[in-house]
Backbone atoms as SQL, in Angstrom:
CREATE TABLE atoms (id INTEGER PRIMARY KEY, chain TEXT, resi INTEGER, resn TEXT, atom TEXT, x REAL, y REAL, z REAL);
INSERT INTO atoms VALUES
  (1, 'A', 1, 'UNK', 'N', 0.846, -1.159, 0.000),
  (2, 'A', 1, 'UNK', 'CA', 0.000, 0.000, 0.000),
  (3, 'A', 1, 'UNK', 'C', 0.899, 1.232, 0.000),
  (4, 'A', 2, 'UNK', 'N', 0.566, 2.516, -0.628),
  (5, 'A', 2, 'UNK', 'CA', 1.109, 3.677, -0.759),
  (6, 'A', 2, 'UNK', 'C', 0.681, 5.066, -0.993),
  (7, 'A', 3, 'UNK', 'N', 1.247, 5.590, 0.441),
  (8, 'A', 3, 'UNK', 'CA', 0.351, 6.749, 0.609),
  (9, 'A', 3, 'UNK', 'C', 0.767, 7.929, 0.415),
  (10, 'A', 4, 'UNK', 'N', 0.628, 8.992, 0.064),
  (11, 'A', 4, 'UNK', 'CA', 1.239, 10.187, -0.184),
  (12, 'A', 4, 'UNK', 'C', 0.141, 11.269, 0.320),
  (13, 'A', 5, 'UNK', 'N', 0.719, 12.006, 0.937),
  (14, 'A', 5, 'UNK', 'CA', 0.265, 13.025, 1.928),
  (15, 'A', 5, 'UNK', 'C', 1.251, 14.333, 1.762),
  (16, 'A', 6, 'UNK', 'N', 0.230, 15.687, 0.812),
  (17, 'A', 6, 'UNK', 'CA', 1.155, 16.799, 0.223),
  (18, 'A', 6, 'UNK', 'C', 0.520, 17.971, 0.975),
  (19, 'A', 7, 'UNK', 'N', 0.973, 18.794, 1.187),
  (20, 'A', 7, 'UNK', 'CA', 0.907, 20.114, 1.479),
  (21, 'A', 7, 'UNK', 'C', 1.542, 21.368, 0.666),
  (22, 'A', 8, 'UNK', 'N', 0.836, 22.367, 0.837),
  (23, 'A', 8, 'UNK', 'CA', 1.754, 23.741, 0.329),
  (24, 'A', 8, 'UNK', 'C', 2.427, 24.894, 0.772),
  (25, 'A', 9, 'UNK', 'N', 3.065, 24.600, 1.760),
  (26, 'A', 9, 'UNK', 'CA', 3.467, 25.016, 3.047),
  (27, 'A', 9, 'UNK', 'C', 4.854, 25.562, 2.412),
  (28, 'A', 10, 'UNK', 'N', 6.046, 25.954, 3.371),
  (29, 'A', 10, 'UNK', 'CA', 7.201, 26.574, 2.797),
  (30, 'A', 10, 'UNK', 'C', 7.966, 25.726, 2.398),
  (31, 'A', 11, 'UNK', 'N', 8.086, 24.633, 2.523),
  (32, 'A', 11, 'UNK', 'CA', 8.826, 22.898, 1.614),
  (33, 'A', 11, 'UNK', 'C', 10.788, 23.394, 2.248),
  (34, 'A', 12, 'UNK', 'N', 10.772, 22.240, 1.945),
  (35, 'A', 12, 'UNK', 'CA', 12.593, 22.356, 2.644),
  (36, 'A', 12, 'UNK', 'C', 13.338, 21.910, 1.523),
  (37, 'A', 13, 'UNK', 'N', 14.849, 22.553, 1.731),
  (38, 'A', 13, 'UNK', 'CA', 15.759, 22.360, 0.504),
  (39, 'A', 13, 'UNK', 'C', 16.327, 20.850, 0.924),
  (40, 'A', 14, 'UNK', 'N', 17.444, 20.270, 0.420),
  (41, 'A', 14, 'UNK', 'CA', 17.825, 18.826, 0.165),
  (42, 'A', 14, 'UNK', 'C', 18.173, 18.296, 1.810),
  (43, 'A', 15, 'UNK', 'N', 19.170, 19.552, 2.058),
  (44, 'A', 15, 'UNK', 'CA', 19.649, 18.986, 3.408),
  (45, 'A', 15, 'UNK', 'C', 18.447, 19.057, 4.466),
  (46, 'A', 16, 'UNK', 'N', 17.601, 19.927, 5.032),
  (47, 'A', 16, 'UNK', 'CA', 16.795, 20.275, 5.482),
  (48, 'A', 16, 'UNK', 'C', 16.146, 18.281, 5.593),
  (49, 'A', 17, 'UNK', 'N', 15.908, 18.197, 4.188),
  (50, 'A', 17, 'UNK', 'CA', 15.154, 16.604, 4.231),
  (51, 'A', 17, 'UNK', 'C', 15.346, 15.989, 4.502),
  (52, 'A', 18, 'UNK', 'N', 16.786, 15.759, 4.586),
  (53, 'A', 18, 'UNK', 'CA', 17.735, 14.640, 5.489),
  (54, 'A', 18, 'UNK', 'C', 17.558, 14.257, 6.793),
  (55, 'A', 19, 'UNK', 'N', 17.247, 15.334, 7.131),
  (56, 'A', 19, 'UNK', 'CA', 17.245, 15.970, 8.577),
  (57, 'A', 19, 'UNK', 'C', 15.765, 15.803, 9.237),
  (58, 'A', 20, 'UNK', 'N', 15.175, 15.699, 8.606),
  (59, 'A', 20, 'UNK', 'CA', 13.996, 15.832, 9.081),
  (60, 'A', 20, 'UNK', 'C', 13.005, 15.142, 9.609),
  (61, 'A', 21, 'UNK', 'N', 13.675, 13.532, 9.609),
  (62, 'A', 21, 'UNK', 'CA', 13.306, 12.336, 10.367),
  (63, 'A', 21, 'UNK', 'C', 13.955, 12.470, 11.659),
  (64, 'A', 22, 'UNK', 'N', 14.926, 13.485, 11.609),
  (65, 'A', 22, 'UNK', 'CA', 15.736, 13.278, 13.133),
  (66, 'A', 22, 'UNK', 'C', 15.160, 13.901, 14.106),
  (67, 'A', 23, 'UNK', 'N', 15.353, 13.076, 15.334),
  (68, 'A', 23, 'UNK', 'CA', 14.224, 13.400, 16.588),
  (69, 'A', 23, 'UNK', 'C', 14.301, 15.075, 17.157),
  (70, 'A', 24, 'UNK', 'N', 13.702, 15.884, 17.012),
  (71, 'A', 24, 'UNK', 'CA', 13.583, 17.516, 16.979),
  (72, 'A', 24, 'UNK', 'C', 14.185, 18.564, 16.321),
  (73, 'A', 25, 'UNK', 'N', 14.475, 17.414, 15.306),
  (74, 'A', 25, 'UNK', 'CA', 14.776, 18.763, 14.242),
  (75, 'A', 25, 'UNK', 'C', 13.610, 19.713, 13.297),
  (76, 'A', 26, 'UNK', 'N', 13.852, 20.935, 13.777),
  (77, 'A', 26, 'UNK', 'CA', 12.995, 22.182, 12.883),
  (78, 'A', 26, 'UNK', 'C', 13.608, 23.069, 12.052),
  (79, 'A', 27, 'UNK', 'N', 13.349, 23.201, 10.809),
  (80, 'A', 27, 'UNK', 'CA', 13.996, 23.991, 9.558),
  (81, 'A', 27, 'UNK', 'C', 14.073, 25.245, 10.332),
  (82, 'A', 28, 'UNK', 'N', 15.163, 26.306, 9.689),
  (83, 'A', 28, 'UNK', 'CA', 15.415, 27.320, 10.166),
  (84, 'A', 28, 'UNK', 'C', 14.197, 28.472, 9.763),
  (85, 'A', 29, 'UNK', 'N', 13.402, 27.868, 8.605),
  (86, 'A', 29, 'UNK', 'CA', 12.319, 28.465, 8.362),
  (87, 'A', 29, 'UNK', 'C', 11.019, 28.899, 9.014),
  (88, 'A', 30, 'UNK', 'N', 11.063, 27.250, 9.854),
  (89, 'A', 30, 'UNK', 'CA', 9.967, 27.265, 10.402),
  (90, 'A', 30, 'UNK', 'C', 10.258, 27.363, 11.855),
  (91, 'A', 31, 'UNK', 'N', 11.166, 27.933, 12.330),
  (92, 'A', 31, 'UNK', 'CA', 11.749, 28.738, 13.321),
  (93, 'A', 31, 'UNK', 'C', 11.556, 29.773, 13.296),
  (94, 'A', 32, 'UNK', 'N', 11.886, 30.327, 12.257),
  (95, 'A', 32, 'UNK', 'CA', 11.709, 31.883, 11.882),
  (96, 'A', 32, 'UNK', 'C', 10.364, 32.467, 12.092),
  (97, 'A', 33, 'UNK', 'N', 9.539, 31.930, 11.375),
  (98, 'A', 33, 'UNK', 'CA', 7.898, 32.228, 10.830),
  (99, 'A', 33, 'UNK', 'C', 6.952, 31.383, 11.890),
  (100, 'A', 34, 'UNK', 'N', 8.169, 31.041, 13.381),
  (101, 'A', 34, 'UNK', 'CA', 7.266, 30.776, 14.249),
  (102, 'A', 34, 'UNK', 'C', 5.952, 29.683, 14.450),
  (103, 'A', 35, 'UNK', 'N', 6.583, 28.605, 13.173),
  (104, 'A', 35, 'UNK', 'CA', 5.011, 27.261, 12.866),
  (105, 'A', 35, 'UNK', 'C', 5.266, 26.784, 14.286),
  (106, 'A', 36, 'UNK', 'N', 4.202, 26.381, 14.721),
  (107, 'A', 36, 'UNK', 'CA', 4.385, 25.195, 16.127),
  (108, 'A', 36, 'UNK', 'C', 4.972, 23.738, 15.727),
  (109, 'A', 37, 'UNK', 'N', 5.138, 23.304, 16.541),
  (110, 'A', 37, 'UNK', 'CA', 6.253, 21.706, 16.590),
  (111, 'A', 37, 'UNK', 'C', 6.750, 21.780, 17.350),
  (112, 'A', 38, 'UNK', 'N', 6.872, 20.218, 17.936),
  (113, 'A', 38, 'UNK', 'CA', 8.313, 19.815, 18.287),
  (114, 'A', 38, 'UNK', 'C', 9.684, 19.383, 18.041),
  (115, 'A', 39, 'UNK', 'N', 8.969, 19.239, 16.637),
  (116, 'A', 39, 'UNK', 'CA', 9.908, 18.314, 15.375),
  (117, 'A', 39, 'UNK', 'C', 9.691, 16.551, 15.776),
  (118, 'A', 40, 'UNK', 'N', 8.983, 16.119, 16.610),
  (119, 'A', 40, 'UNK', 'CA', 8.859, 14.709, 16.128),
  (120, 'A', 40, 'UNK', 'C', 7.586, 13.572, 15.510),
  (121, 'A', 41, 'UNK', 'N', 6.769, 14.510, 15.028),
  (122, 'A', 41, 'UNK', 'CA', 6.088, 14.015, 13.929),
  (123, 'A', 41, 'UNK', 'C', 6.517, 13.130, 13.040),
  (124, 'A', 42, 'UNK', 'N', 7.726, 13.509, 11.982),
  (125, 'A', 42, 'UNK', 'CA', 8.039, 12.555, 11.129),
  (126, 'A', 42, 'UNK', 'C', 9.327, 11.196, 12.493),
  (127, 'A', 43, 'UNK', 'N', 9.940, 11.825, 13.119),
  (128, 'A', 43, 'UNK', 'CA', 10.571, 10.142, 13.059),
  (129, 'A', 43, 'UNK', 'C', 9.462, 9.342, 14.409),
  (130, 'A', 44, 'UNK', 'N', 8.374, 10.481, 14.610),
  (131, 'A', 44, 'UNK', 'CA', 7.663, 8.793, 15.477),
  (132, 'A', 44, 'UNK', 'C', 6.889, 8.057, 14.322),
  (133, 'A', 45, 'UNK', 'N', 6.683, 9.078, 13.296),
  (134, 'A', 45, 'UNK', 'CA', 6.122, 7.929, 11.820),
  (135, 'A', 45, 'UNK', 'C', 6.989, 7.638, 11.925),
  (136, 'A', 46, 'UNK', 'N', 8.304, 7.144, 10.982),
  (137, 'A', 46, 'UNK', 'CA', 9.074, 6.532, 10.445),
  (138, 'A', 46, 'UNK', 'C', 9.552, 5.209, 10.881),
  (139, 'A', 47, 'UNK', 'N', 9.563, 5.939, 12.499),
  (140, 'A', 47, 'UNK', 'CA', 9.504, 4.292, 13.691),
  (141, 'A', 47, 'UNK', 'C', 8.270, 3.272, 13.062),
  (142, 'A', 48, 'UNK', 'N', 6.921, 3.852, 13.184),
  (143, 'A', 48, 'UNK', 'CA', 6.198, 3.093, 13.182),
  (144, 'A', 48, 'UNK', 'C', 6.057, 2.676, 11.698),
  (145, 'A', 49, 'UNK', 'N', 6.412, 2.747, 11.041),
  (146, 'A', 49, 'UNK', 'CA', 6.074, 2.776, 9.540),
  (147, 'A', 49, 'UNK', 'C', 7.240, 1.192, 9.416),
  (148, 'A', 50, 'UNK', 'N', 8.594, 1.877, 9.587),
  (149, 'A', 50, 'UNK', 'CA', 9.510, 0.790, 9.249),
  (150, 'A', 50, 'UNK', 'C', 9.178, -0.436, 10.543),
  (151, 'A', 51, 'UNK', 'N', 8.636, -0.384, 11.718),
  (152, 'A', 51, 'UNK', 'CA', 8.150, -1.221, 12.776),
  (153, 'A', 51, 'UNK', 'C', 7.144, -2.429, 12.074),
  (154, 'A', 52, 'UNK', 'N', 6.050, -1.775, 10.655),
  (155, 'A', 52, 'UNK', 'CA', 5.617, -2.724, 10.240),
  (156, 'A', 52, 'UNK', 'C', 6.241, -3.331, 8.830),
  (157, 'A', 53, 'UNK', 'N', 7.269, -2.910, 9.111),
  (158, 'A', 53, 'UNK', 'CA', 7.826, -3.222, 7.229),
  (159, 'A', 53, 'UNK', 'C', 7.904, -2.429, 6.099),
  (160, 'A', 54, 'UNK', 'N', 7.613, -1.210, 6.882),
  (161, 'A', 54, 'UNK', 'CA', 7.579, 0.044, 5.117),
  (162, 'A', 54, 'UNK', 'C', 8.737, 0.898, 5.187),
  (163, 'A', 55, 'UNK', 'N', 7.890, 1.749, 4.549),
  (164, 'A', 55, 'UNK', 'CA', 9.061, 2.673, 4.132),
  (165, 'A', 55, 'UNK', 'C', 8.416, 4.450, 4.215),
  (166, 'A', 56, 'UNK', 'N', 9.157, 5.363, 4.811),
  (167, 'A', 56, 'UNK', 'CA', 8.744, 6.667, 4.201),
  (168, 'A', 56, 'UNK', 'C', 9.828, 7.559, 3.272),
  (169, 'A', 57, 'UNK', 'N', 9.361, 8.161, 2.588),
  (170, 'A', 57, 'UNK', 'CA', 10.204, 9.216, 1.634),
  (171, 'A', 57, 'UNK', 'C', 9.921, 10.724, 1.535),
  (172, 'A', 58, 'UNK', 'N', 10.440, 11.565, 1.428),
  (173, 'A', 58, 'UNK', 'CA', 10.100, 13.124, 1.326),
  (174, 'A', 58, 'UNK', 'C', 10.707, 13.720, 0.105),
  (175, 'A', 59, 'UNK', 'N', 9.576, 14.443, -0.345),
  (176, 'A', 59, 'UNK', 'CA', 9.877, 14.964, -1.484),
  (177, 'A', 59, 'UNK', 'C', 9.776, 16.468, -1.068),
  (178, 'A', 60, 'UNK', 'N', 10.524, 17.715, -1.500),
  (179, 'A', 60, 'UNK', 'CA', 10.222, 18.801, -1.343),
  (180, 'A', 60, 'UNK', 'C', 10.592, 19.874, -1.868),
  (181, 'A', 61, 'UNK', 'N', 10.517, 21.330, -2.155),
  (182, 'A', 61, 'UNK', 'CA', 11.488, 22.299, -2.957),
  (183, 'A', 61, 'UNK', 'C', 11.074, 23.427, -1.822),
  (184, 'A', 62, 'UNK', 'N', 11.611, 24.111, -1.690),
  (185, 'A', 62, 'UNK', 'CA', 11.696, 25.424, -0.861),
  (186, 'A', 62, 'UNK', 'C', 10.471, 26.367, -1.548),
  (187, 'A', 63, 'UNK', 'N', 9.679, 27.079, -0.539),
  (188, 'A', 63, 'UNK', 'CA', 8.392, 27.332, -1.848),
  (189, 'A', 63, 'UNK', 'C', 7.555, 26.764, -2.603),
  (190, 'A', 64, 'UNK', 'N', 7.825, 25.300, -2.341),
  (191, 'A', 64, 'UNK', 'CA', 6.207, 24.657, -2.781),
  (192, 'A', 64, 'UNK', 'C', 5.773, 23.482, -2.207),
  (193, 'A', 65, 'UNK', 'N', 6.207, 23.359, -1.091),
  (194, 'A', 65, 'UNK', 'CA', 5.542, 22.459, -0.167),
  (195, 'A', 65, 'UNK', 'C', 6.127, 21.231, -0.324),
  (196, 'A', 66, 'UNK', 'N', 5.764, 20.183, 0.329),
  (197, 'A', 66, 'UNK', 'CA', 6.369, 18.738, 0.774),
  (198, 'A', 66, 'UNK', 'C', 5.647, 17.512, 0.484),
  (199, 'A', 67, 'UNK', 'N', 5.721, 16.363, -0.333),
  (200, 'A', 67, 'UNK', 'CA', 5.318, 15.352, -0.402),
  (201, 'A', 67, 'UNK', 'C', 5.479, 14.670, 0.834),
  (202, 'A', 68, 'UNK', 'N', 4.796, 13.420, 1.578),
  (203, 'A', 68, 'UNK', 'CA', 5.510, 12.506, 2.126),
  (204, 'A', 68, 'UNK', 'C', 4.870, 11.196, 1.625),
  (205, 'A', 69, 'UNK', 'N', 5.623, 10.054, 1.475),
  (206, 'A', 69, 'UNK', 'CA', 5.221, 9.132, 1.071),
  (207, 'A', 69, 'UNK', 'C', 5.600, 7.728, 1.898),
  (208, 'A', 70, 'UNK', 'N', 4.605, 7.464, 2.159),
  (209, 'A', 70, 'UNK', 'CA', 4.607, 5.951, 2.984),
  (210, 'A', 70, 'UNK', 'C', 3.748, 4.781, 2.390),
  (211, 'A', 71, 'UNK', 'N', 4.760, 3.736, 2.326),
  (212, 'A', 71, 'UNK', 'CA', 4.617, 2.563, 1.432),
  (213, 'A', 71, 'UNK', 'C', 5.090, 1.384, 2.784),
  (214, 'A', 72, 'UNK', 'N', 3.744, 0.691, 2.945),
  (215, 'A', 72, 'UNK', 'CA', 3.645, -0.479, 3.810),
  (216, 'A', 72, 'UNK', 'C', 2.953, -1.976, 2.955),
  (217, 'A', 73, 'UNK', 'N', 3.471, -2.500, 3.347),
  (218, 'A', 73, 'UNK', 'CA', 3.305, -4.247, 2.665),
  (219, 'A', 73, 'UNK', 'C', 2.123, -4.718, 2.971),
  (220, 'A', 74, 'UNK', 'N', 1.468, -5.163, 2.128),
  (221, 'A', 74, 'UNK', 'CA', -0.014, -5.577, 2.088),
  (222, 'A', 74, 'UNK', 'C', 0.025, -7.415, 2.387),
  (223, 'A', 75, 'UNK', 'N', -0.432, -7.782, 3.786),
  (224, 'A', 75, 'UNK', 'CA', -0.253, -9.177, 3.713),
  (225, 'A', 75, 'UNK', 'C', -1.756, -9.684, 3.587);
């Protein structure tokens, strides 16, 4: 199964994405412009995602928002 979940929000450049499974990390953007978070949204998904066998991915460009995509095994 595969899910993709997009927004149009301020999107992050390459490194930013890297980063962004890691437990409280927040773009310098969304520091700036004050969004709420803690930053661990994406890696308590990612736990649970790879916990059943999947996978997540992020797609994004600075200025046009963020894909995320989660792909779990259909038994």
């Amino acid at each position: 199964m595969v899910c993709s979940i997009a927004d149009a929000g301020i999107g992050m450049d390459g490194l930013e994405q890297e980063q962004a499974v890691t437990k409280f990390f927040r773009s310098a953007r969304s520091r700036e412009t004050a969004i709420p978070g803690a930053g661990l949204g994406l890696p308590i998904s990612k736990t649970i995602v790879e916990g059943h066998g999947g996978s997540i991915s992020l797609r994004s460009a600075p200025g046009e928002g963020t894909t995320v995509t989660v792909s779990l095994p259909v038994s």
